[in-house]
Kinemage of the C-alpha trace (Angstrom):
@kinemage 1
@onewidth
@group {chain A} dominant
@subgroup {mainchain}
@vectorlist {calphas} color= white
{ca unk a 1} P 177.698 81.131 91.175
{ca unk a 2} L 175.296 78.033 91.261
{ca unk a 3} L 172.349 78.262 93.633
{ca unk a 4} L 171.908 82.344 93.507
{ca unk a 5} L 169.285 84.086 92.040
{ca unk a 6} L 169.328 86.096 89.428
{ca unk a 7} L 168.410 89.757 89.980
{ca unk a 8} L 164.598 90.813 88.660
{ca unk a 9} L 164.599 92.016 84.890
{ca unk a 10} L 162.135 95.108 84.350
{ca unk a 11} L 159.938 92.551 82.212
{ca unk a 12} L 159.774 90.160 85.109
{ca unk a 13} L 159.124 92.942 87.635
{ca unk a 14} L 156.227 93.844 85.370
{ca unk a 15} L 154.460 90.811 84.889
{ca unk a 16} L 154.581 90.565 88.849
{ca unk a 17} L 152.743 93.841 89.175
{ca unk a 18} L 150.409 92.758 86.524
{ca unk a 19} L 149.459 89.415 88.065
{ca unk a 20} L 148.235 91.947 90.922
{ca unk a 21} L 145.478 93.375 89.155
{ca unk a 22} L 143.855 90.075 87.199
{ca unk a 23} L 140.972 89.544 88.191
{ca unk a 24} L 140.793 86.334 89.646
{ca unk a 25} L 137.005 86.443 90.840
{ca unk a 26} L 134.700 83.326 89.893
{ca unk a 27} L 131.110 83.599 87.989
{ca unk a 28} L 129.244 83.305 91.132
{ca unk a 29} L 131.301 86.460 92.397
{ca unk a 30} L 130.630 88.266 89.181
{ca unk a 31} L 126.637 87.795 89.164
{ca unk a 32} L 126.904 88.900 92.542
{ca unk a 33} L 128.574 92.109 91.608
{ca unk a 34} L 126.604 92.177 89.179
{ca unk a 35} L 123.220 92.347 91.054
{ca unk a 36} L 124.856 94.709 93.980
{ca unk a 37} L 125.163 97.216 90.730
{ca unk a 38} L 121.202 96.456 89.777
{ca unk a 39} L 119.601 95.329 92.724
{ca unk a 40} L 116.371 95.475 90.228
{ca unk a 41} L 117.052 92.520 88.061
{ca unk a 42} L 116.485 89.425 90.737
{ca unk a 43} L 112.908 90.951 91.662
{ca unk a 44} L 112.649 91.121 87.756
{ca unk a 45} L 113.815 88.073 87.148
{ca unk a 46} L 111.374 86.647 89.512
{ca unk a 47} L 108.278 88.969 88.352
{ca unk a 48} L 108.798 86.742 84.569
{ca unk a 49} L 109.185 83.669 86.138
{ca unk a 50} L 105.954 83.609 88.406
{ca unk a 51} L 104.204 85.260 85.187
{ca unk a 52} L 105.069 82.662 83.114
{ca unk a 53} L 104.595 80.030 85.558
{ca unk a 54} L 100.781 81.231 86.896
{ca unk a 55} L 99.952 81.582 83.249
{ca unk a 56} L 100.941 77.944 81.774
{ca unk a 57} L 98.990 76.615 85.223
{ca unk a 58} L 95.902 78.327 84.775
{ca unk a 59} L 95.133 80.389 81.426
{ca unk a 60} L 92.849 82.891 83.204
{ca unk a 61} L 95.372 84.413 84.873
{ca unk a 62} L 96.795 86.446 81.662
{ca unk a 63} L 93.191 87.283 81.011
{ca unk a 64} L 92.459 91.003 81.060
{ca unk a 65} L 90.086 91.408 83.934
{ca unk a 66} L 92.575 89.439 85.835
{ca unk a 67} L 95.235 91.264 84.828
{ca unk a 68} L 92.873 94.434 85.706
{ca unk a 69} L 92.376 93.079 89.257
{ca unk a 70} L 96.276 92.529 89.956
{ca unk a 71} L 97.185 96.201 88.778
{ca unk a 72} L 93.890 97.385 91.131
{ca unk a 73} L 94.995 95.633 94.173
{ca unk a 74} L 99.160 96.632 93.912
{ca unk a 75} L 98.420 100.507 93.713
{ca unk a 76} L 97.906 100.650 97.339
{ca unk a 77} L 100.669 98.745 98.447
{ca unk a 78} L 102.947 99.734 95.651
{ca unk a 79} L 102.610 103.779 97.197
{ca unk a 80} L 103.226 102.947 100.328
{ca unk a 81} L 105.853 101.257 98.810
{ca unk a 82} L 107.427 104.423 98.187
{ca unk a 83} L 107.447 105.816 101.214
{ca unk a 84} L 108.746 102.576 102.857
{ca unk a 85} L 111.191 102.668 100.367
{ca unk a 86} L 112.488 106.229 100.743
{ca unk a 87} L 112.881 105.323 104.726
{ca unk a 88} L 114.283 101.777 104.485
{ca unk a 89} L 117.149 103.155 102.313
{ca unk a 90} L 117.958 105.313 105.279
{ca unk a 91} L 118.919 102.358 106.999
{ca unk a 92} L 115.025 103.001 108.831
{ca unk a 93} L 112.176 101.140 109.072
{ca unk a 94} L 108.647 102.371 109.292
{ca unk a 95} L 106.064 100.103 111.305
{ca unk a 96} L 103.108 102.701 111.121
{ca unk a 97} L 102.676 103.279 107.615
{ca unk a 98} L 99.789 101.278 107.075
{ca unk a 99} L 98.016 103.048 110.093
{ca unk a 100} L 98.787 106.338 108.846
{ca unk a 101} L 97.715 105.839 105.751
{ca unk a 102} L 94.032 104.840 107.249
{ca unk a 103} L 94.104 107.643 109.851
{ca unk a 104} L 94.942 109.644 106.565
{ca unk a 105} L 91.544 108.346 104.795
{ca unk a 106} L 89.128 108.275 108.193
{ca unk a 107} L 90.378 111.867 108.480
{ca unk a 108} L 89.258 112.483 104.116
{ca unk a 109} L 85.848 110.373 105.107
{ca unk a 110} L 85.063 112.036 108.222
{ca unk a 111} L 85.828 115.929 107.007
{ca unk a 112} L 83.815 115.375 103.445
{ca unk a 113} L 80.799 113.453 104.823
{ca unk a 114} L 80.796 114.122 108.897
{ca unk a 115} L 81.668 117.873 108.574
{ca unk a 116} L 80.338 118.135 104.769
{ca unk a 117} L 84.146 120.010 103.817
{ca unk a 118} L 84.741 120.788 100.095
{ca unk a 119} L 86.034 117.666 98.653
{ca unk a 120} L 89.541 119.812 98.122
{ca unk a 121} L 89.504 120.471 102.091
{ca unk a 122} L 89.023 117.164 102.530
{ca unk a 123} L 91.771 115.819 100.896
{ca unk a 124} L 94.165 118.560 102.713
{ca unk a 125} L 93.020 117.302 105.565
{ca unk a 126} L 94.442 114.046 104.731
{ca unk a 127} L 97.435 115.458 103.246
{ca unk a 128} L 97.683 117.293 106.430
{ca unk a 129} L 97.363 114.535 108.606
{ca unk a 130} L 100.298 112.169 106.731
{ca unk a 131} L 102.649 114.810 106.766
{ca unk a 132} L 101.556 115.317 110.355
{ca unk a 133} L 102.465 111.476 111.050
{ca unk a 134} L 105.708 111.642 108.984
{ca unk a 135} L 106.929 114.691 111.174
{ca unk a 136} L 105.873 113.013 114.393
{ca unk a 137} L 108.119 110.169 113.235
{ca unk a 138} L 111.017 112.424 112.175
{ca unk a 139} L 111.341 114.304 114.892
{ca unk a 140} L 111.490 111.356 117.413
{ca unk a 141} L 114.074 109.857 115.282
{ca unk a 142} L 115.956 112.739 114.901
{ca unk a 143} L 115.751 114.797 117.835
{ca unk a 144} L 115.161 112.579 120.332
{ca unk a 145} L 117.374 109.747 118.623
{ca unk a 146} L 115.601 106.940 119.155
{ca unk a 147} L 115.404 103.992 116.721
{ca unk a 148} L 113.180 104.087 113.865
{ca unk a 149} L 111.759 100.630 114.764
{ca unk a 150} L 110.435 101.437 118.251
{ca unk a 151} L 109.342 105.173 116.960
{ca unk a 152} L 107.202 103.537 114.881
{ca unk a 153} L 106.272 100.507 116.897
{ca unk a 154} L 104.786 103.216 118.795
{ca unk a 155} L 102.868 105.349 116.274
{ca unk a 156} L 101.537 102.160 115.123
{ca unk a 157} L 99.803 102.238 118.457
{ca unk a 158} L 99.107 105.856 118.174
{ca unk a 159} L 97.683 106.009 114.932
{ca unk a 160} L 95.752 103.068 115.392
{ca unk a 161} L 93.805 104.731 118.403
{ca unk a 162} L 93.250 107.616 116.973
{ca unk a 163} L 91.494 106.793 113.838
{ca unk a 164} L 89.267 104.444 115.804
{ca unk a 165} L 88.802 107.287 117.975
{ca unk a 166} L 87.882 109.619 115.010
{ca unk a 167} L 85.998 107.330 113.315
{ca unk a 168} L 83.930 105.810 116.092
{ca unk a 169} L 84.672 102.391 114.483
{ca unk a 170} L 82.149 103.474 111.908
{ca unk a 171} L 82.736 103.146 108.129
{ca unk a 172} L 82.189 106.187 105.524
{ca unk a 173} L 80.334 104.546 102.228
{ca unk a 174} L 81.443 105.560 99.016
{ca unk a 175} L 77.636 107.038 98.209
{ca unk a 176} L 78.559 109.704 101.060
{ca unk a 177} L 81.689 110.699 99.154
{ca unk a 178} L 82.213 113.112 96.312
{ca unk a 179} L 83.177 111.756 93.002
{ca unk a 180} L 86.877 113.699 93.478
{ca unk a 181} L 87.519 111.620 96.827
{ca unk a 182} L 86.873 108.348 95.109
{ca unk a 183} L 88.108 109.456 91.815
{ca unk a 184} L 91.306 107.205 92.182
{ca unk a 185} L 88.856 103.973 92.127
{ca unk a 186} L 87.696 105.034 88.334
{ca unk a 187} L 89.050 103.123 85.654
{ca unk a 188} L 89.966 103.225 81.867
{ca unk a 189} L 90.573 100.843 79.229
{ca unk a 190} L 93.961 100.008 78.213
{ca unk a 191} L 94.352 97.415 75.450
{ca unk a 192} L 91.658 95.283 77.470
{ca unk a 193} L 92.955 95.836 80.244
{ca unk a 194} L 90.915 98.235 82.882
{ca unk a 195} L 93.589 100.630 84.981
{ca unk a 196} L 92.141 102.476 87.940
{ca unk a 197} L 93.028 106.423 88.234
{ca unk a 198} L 95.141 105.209 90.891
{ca unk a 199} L 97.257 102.955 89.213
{ca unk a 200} L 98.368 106.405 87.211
{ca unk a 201} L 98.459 108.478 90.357
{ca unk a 202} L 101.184 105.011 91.677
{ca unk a 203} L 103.492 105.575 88.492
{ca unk a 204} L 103.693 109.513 88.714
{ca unk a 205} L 104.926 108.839 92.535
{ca unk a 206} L 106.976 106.303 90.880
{ca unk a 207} L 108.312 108.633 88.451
{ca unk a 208} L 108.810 111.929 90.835
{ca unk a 209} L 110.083 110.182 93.411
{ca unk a 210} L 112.924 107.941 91.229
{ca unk a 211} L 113.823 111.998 89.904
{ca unk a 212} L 114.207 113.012 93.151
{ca unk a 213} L 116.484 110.083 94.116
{ca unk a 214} L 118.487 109.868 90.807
{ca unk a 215} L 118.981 113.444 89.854
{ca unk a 216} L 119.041 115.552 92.854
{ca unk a 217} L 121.514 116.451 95.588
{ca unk a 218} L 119.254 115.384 97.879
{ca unk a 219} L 118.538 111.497 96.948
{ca unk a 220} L 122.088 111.522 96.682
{ca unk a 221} L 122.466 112.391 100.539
{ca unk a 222} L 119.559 110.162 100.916
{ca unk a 223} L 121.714 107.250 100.263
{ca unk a 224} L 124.844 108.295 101.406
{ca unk a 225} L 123.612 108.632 104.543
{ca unk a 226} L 121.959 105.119 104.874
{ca unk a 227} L 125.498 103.657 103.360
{ca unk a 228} L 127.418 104.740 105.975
{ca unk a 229} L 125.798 107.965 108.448
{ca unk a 230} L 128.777 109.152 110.227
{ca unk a 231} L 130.766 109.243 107.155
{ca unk a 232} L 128.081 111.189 105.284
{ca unk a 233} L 128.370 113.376 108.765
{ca unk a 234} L 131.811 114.100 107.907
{ca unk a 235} L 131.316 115.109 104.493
{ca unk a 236} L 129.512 118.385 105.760
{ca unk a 237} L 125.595 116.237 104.887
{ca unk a 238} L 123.136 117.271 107.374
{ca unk a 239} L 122.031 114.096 108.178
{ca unk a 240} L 119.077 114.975 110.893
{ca unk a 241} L 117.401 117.162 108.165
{ca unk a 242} L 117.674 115.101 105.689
{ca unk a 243} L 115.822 112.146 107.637
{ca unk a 244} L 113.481 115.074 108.669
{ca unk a 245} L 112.673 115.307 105.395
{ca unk a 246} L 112.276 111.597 104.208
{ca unk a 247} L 109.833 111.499 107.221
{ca unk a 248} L 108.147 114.055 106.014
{ca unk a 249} L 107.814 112.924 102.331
{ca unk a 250} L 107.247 109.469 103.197
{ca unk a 251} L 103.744 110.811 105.838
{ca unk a 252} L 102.562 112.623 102.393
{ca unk a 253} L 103.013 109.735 99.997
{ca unk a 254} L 100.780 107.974 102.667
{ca unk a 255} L 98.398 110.546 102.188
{ca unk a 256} L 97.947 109.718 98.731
{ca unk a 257} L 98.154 105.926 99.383
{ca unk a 258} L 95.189 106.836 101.570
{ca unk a 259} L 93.435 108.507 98.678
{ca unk a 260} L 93.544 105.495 96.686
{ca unk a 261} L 92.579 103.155 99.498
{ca unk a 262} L 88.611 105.338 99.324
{ca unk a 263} L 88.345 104.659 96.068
{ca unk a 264} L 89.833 100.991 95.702
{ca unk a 265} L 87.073 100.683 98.680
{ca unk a 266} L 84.953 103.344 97.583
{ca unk a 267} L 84.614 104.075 101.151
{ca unk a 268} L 86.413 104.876 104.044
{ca unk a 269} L 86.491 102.366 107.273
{ca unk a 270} L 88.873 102.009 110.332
{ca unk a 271} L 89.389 97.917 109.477
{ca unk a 272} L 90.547 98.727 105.917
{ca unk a 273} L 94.247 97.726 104.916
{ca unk a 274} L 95.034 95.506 108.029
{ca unk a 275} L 98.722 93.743 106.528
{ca unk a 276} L 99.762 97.342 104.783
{ca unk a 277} L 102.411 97.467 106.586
{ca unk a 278} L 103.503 93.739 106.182
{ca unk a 279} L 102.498 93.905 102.466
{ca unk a 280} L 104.475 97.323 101.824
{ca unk a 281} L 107.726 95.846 103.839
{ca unk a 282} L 107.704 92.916 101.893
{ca unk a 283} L 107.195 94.912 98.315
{ca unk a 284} L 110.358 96.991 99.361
{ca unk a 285} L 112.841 93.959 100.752
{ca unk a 286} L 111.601 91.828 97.856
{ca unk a 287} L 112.498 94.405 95.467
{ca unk a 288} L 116.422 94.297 96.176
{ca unk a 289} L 115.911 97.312 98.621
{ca unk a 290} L 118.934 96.307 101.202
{ca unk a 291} L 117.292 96.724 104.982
{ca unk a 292} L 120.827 97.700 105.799
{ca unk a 293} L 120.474 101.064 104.080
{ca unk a 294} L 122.150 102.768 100.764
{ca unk a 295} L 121.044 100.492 98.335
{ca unk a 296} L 118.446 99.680 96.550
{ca unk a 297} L 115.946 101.519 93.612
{ca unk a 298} L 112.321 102.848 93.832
{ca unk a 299} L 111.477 100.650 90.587
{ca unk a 300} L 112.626 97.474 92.492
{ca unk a 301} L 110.046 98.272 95.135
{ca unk a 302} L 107.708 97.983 92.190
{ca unk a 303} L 108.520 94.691 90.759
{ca unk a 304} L 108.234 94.051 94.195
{ca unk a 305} L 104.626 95.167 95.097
{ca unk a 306} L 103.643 93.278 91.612
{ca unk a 307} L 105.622 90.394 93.007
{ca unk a 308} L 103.574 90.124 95.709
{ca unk a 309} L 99.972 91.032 93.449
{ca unk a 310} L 101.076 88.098 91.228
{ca unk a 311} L 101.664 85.430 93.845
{ca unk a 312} L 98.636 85.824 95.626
{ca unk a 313} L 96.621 86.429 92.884
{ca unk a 314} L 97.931 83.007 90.630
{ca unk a 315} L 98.564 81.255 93.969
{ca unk a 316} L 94.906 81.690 94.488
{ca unk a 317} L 93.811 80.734 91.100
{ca unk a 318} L 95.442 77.478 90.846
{ca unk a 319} L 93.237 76.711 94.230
{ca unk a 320} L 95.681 77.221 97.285
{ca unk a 321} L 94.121 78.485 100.499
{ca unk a 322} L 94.817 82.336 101.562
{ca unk a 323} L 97.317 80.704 104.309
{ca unk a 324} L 99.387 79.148 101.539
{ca unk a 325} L 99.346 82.327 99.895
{ca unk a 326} L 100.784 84.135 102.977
{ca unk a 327} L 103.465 81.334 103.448
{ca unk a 328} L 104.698 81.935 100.008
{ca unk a 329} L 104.846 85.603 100.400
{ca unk a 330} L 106.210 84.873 103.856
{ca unk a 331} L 109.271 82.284 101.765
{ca unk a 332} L 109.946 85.178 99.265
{ca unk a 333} L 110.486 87.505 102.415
{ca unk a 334} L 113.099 85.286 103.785
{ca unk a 335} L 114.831 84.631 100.575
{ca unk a 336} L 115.199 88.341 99.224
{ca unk a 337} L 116.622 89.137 102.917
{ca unk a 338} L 119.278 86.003 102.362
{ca unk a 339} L 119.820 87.220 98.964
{ca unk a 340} L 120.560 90.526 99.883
{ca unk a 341} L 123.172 89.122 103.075
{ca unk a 342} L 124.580 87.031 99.872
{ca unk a 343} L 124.916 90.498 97.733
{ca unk a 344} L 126.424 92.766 100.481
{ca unk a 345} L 129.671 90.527 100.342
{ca unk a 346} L 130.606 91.775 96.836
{ca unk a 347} L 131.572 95.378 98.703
{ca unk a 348} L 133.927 93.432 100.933
């Protein structure tokens, strides 16, 4: 009879369950999966670029001893990177990094040259007195659960007093210090190029700490539980203790940031480091680290820190002011954040 339809053939049935699954995504959609995969290629991308760039406007700036002074001058920022890092992919955020870390070295200064410790006590006492931070932090986060930003608006505060308190506002010079306690400021020649000791104590972090998230049970509850926490809850991860414990790492990676900071400085003083914590948020969020938590790798953080080292460093070369430095750096901030709201969409 005219004007019915035919029943559905099992080849026509077929090709409308096929139809289903083709994948009818556009380019832009596909680079954007793409980069939620490897959140470490944009920073990369943008690392080559501003190399390129800084070197065709001024030739000094792939000279070695300028290359020496970039690689000097990201160790710092590129450890506290870490522990930033470790905390941020928590879905945390860690405001009192940068004073930790310099409570961390008045604490080194004060115990080697005020109380003339072994140089081995001293740095314990440092090590002691991140991890000592880090807990503080965990344990108002976890226990009392209250957010990470105001925890650590508050330590900010708290560390900040104390270490002028300990110090007396007073600097420790380098000449006062053991050669092991500035040790990390030493250098060696690498094809030209001069690396400190800790530039090499940055990339073993680097290295232990992408281990730790990549091949253990534990960085794998690390980012479960910044992806989604009640879900990770759920799937029998302890999710207080394992904050606890990023805490707790992150207040000893400052310890060592603090370590370098003495001998980048060869010195210890209470005004040292003032935009760490700026600096160290911007390496991590620059570096494809998502602020939202569960994404995001330790290496990115490092493109990131070098990000930063380059821009500032070529921005100042070609004869910019320090405040157009800090507006660039301030730009990249806002556009790795927009990237990143971009990127999220691809898991929708």
């Amino acid at each position: 009879m005219s004007g019915t339809s035919s029943p559905p053939t099992a080849s026509t049935a077929a090709l409308d369950l096929a139809s289903q699954f083709i994948d009818r995504r556009t380019p832009l959609s596909r680079v954007r999966g793409v980069l939620h995969r490897f959140p470490a290629i944009s920073p990369g991308i943008v690392l080559l670029v501003a190399v390129v760039v800084f070197g065709i406007l001024n030739p000094r700036f792939l000279a070695p001893a300028n290359l020496s002074l970039i690689t000097q001058q990201v160790a710092v920022i590129g450890i506290l990177g870490v522990a930033e890092t470790l905390i941020i992919l928590t879905a945390g955020i860690d405001l009192s990094v940068g004073a930790a870390m310099v409570l961390s070295s008045i604490v080194i200064g004060n115990a080697v040259a005020g109380l003339h410790a072994p140089s081995v006590v001293g740095l314990i006492a440092g090590l002691a007195t991140g991890l000592a931070a880090g807990a503080l932090n965990g344990i108002l986060v976890t226990r009392l659960k209250l957010p990470p930003f105001i925890v650590t608006l508050g330590t900010l505060s708290i560390f900040t007093a104390l270490l002028l308190l300990v110090s007396s506002g007073a600097t420790v010079q380098g000449t006062s210090l053991p050669d092991l306690v500035t040790w990390t400021g030493g250098t060696f020649r690498v094809i030209g190029v001069d690396i400190s000791y800790g530039v090499v104590l940055m990339v073993a972090l680097y290295l232990l700490i992408a281990y730790m998230l990549g091949r253990t049970a534990w960085g794998r509850h690390v980012y479960a539980v910044g992806d989604d926490r009640e879900a990770a809850r759920l799937t029998g991860i302890r999710v207080d203790r394992v904050l606890l414990s990023v805490y707790v790492l992150a207040g000893a990676i400052v310890a060592f940031a603090a370590w370098t900071q003495i001998g980048r400085d060869f010195g210890s003083s209470p005004n040292a480091a003032t935009d760490a914590n700026l600096n160290a948020i911007t390496a991590v969020v620059i570096g494809g680290t998502s602020l939202f938590g569960g994404r995001g790798t330790i290496w990115g953080t490092l493109l990131g820190a070098l990000i930063v080292g380059v821009f500032r460093n070529g921005l100042a070369l070609v004869g910019l002011d320090v405040l157009y430095q800090t507006l660039a750096v301030g730009i990249l901030v806002i556009a790795a954040v927009a990237i990143d709201q971009w990127i999220r969409k691809s898991k929708s």
